[in-house]
ROROTOR-720559 format. One record per residue: residue in one letter; chain; x, y, z of N, C-alpha, C, O in turn. Coordinates in nm, 2 decimals, padded with zeros to 4 digits. Layout:
// ROROTOR-720559
+------+-----+--------+--------+--------+--------+--------+--------+--------+--------+--------+--------+--------+--------+
! type ! mol !    nc1 !    nc2 !    nc3 !   cac1 !   cac2 !   cac3 !    cc1 !    cc2 !    cc3 !    oc1 !    oc2 !    oc3 !
+------+-----+--------+--------+--------+--------+--------+--------+--------+--------+--------+--------+--------+--------+
!    A !   A !      X !      Y !      Z !      X !      Y !      Z !      X !      Y !      Z !      X !      Y !      Z !
...
+------+-----+--------+--------+--------+--------+--------+--------+--------+--------+--------+--------+--------+--------+
//
This chain:
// ROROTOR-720559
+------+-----+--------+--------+--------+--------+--------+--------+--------+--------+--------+--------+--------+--------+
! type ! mol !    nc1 !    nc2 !    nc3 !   cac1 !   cac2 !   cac3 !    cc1 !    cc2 !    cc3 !    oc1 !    oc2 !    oc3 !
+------+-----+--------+--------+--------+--------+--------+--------+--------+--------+--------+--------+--------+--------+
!    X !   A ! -01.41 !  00.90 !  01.69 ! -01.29 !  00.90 !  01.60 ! -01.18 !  00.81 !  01.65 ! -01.13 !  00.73 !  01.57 !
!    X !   A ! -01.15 !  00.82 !  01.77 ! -01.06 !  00.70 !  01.85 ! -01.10 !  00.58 !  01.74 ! -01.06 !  00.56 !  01.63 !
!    X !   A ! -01.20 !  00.52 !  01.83 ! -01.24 !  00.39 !  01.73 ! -01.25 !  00.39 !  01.62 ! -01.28 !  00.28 !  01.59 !
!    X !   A ! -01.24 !  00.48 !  01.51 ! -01.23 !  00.43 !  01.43 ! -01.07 !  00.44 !  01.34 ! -01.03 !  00.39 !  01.24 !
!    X !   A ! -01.04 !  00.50 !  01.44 ! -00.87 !  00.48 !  01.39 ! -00.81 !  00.38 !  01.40 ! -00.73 !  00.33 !  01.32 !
!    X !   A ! -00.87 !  00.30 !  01.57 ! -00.82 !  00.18 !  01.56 ! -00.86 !  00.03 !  01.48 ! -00.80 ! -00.08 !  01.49 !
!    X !   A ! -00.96 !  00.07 !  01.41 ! -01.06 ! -00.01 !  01.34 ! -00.96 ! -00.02 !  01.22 ! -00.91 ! -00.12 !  01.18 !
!    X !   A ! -00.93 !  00.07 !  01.17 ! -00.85 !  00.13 !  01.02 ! -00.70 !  00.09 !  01.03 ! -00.64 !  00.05 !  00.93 !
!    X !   A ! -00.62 !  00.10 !  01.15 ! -00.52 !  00.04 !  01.17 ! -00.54 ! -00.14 !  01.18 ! -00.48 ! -00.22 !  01.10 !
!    X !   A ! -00.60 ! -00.17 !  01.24 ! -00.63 ! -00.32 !  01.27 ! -00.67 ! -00.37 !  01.09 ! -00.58 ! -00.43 !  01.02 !
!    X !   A ! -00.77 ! -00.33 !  01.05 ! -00.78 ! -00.38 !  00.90 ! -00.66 ! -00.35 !  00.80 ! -00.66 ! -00.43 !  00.71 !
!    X !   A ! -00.57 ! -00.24 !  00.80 ! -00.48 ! -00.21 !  00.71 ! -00.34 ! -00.30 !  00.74 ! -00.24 ! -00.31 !  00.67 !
!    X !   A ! -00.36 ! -00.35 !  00.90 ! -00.23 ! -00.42 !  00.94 ! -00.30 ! -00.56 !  00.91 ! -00.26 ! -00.62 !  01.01 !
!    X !   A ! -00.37 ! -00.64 !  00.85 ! -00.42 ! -00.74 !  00.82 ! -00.39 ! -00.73 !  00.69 ! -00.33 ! -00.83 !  00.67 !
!    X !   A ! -00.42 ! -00.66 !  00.57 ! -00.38 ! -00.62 !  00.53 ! -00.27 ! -00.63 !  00.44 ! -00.25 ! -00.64 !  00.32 !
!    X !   A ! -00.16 ! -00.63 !  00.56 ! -00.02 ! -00.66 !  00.50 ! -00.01 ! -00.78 !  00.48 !  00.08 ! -00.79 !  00.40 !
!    X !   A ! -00.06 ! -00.92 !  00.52 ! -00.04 ! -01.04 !  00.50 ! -00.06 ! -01.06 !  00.36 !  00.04 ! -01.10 !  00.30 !
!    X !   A ! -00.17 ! -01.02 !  00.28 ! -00.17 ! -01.04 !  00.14 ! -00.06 ! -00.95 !  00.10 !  00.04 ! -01.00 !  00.04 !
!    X !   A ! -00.06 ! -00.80 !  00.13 !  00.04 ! -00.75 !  00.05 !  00.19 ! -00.76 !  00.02 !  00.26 ! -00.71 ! -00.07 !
!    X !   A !  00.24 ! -00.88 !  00.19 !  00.32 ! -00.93 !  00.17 !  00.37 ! -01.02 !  00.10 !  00.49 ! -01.04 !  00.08 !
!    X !   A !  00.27 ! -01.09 !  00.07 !  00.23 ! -01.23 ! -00.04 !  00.22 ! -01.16 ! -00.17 !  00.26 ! -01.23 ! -00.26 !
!    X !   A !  00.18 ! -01.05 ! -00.22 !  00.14 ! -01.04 ! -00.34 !  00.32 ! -00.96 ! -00.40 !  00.35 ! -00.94 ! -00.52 !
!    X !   A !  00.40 ! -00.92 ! -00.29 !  00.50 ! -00.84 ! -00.29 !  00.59 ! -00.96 ! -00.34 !  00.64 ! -00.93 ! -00.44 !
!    X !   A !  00.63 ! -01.10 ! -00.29 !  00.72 ! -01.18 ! -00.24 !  00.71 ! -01.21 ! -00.42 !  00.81 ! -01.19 ! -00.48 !
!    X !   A !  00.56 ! -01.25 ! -00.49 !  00.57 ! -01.30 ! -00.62 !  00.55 ! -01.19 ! -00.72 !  00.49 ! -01.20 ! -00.83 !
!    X !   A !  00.61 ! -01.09 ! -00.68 !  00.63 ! -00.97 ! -00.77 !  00.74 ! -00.99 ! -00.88 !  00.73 ! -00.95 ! -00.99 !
!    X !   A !  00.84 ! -01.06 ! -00.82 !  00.91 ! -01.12 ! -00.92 !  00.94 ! -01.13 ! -01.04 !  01.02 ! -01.09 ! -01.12 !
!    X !   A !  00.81 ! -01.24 ! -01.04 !  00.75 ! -01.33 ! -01.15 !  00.72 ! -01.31 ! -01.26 !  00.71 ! -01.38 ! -01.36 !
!    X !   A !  00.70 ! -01.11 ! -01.23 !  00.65 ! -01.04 ! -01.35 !  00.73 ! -01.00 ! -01.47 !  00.71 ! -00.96 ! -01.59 !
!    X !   A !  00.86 ! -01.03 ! -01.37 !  00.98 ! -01.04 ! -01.50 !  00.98 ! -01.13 ! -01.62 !  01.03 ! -01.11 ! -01.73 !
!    X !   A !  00.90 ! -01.24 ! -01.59 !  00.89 ! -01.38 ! -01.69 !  00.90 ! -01.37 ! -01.81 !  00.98 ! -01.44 ! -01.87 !
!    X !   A !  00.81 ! -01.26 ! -01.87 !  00.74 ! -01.22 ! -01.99 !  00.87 ! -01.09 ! -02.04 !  00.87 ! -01.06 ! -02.16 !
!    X !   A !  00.92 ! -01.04 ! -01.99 !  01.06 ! -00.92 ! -02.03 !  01.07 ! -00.84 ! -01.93 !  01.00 ! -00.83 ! -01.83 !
!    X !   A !  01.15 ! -00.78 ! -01.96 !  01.16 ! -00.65 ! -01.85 !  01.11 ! -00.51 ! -01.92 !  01.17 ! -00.44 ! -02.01 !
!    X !   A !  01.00 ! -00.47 ! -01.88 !  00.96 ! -00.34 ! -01.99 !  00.92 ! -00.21 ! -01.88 !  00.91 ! -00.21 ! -01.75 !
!    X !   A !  00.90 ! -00.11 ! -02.00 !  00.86 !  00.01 ! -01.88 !  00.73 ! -00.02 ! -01.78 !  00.70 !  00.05 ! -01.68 !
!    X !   A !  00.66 ! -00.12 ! -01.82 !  00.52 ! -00.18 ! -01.79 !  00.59 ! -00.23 ! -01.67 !  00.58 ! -00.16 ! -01.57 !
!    X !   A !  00.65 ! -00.34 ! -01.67 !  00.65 ! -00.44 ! -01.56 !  00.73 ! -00.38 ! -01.42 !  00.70 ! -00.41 ! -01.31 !
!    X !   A !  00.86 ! -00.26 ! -01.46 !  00.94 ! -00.19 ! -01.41 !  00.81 ! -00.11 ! -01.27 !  00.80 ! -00.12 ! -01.15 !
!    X !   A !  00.72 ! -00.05 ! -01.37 !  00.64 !  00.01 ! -01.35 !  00.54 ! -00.04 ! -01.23 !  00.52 !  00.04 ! -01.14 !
!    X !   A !  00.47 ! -00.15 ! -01.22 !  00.41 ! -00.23 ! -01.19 !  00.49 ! -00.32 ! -01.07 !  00.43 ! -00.32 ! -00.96 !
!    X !   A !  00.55 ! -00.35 ! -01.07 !  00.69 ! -00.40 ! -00.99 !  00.73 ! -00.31 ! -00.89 !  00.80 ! -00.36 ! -00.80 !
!    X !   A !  00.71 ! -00.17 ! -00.88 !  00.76 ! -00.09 ! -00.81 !  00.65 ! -00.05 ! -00.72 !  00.66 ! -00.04 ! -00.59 !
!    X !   A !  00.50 ! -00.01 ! -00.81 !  00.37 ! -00.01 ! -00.71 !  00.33 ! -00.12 ! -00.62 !  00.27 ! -00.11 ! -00.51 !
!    X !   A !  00.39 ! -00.25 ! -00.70 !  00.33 ! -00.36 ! -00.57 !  00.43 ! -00.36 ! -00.46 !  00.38 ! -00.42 ! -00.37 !
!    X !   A !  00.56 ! -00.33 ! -00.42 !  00.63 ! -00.29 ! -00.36 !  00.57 ! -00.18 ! -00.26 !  00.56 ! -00.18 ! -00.14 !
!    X !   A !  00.55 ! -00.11 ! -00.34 !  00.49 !  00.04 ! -00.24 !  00.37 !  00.01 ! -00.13 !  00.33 !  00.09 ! -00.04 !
!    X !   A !  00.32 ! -00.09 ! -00.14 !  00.19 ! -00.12 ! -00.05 !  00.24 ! -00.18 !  00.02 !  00.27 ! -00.09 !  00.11 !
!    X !   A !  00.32 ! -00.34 !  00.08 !  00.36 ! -00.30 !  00.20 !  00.45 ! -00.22 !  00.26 !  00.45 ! -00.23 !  00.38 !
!    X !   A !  00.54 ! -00.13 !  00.20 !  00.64 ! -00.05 !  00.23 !  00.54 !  00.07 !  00.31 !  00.55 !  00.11 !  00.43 !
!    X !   A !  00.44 !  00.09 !  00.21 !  00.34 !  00.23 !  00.31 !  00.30 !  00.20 !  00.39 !  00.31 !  00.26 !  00.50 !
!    X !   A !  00.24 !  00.09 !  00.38 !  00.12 !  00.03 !  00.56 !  00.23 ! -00.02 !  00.67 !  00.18 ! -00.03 !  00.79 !
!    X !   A !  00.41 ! -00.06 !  00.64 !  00.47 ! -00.05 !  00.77 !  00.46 !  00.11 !  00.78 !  00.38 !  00.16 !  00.86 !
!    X !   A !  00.52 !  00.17 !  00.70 !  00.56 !  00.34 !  00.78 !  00.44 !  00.39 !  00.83 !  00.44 !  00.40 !  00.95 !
!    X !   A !  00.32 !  00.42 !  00.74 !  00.18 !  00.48 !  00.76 !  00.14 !  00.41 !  00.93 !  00.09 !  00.47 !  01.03 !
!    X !   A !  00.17 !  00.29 !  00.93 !  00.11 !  00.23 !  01.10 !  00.19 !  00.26 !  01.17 !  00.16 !  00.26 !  01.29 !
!    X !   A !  00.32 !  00.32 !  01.15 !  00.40 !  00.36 !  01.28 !  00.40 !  00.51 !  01.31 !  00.41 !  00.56 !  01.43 !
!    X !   A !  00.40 !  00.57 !  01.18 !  00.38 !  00.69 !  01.21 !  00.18 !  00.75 !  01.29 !  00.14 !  00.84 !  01.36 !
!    X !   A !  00.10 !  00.61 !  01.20 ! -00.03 !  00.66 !  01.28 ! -00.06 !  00.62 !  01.45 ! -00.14 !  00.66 !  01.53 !
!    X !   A !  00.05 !  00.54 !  01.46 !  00.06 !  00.48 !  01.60 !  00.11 !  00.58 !  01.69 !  00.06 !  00.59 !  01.80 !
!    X !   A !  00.22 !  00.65 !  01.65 !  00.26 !  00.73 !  01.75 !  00.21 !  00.83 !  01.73 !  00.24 !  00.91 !  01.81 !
!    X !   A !  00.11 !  00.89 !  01.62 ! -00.01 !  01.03 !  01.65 ! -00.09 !  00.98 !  01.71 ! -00.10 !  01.05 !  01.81 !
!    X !   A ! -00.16 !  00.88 !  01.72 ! -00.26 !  00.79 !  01.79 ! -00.23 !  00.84 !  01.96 ! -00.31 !  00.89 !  02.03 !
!    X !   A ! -00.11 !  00.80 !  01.99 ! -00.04 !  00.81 !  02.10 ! -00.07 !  01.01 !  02.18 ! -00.10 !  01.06 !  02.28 !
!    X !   A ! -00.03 !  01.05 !  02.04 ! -00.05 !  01.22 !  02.13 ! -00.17 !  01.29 !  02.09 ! -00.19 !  01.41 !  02.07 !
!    X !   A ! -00.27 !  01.17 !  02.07 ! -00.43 !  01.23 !  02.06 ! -00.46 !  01.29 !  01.95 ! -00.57 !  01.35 !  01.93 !
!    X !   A ! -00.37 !  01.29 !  01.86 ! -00.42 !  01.36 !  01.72 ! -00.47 !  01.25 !  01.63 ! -00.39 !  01.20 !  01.55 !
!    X !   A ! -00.61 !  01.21 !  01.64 ! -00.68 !  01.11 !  01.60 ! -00.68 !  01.15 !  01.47 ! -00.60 !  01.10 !  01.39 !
!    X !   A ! -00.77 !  01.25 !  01.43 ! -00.77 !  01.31 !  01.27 ! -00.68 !  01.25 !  01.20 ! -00.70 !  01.15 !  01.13 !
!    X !   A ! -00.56 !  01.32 !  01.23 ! -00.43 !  01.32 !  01.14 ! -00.36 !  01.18 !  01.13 ! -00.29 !  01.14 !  01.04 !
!    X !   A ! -00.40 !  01.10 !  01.25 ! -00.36 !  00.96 !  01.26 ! -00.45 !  00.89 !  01.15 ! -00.39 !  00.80 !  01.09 !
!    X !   A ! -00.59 !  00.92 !  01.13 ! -00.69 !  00.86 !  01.07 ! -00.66 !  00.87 !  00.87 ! -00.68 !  00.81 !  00.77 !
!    X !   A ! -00.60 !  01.02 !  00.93 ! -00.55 !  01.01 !  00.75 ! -00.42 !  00.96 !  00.67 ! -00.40 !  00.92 !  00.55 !
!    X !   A ! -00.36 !  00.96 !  00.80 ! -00.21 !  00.89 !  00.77 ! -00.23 !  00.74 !  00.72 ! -00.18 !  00.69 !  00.62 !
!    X !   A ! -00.32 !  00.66 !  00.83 ! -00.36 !  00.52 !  00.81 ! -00.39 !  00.51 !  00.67 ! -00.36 !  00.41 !  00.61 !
!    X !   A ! -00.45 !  00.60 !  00.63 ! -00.54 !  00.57 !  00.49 ! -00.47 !  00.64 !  00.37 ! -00.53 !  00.68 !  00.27 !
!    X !   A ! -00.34 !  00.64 !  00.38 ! -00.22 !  00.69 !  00.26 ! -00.22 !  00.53 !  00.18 ! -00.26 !  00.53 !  00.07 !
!    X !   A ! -00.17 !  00.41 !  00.24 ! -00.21 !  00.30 !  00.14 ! -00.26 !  00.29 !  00.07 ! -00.22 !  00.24 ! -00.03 !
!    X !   A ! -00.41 !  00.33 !  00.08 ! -00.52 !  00.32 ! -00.01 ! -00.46 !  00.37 ! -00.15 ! -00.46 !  00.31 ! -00.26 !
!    X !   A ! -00.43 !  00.46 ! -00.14 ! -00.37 !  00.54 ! -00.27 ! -00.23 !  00.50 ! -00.34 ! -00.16 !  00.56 ! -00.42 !
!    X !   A ! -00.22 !  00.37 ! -00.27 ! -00.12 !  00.31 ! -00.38 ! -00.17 !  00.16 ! -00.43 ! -00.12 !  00.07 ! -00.51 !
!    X !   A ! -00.29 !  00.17 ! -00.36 ! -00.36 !  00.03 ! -00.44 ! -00.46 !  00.12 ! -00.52 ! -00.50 !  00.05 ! -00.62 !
!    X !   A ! -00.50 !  00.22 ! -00.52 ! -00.61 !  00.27 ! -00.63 ! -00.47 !  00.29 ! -00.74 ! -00.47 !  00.23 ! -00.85 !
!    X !   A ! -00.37 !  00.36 ! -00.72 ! -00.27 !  00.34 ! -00.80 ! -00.19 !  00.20 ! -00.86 ! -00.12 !  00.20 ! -00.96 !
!    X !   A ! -00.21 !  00.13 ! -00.81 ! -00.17 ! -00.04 ! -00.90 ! -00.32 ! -00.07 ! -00.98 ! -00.32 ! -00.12 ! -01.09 !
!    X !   A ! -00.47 ! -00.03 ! -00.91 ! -00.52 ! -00.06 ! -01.02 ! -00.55 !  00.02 ! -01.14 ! -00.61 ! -00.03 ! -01.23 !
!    X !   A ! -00.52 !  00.16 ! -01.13 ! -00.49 !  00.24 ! -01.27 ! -00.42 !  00.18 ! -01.34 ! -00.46 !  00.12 ! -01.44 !
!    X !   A ! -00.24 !  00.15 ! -01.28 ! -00.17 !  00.08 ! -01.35 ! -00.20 !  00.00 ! -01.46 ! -00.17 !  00.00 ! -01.58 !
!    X !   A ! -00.29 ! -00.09 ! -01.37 ! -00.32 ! -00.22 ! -01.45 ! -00.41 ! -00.20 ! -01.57 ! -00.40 ! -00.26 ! -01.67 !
!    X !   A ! -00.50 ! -00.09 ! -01.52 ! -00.59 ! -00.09 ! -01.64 ! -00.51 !  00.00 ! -01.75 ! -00.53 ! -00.02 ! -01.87 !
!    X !   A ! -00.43 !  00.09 ! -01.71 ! -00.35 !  00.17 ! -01.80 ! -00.26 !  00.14 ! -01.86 ! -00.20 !  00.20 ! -01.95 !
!    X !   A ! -00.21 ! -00.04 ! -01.81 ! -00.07 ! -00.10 ! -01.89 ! -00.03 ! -00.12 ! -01.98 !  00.08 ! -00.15 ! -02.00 !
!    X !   A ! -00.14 ! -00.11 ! -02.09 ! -00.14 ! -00.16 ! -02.19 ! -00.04 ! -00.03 ! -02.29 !  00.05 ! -00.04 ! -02.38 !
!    X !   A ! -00.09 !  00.06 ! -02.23 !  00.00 !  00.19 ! -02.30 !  00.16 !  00.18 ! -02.27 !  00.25 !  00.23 ! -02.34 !
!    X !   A !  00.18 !  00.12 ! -02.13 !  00.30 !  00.16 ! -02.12 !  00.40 !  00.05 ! -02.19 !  00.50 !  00.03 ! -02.13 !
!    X !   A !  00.39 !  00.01 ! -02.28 !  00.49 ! -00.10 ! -02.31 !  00.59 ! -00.02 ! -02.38 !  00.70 ! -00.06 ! -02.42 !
+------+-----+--------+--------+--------+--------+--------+--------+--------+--------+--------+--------+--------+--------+
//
């Protein structure tokens, strides 16, 4: 379990390089208007690196007092805001 927490931290902190690139040209999505879509969409790509800093510090210092489990689930709270941008996406079309 050790290992594989630290496996899950190391890939989710890699991780943030794209998310911070995909975060920086979030922007952009204003181009086309400002709608409940883009508001919408704009706020979930935001949320992925915002979770994977807290999620790694908070799984770092469980990591720290041996509670592997709970570190291993914490690590993997991100996940559920990229399965959430890609509902979004497939669901956007409704939200205009």
């Amino acid at each position: 379990m050790k290992f594989l927490v630290i496996i899950v931290n190391v890939v989710a902190t890699l991780a943030l390089l794209p998310a911070l690139y995909m975060a920086m040209f979030s922007p952009m999505m204003f181009d086309s208007g400002a709608t409940t879509r883009t508001w919408t969409l704009f706020w979930a790509v935001l949320a992925i690196p915002a979770s994977i800093v807290v999620t790694q510090i908070v799984s770092w210092v469980l990591f720290a007092k041996s509670l592997y489990p709970t570190a291993l689930w914490v690590s993997l709270i991100p996940l559920l805001f990229v399965v959430l941008l890609v509902v979004l996406f497939l669901k956007s079309n409704s939200l205009t």
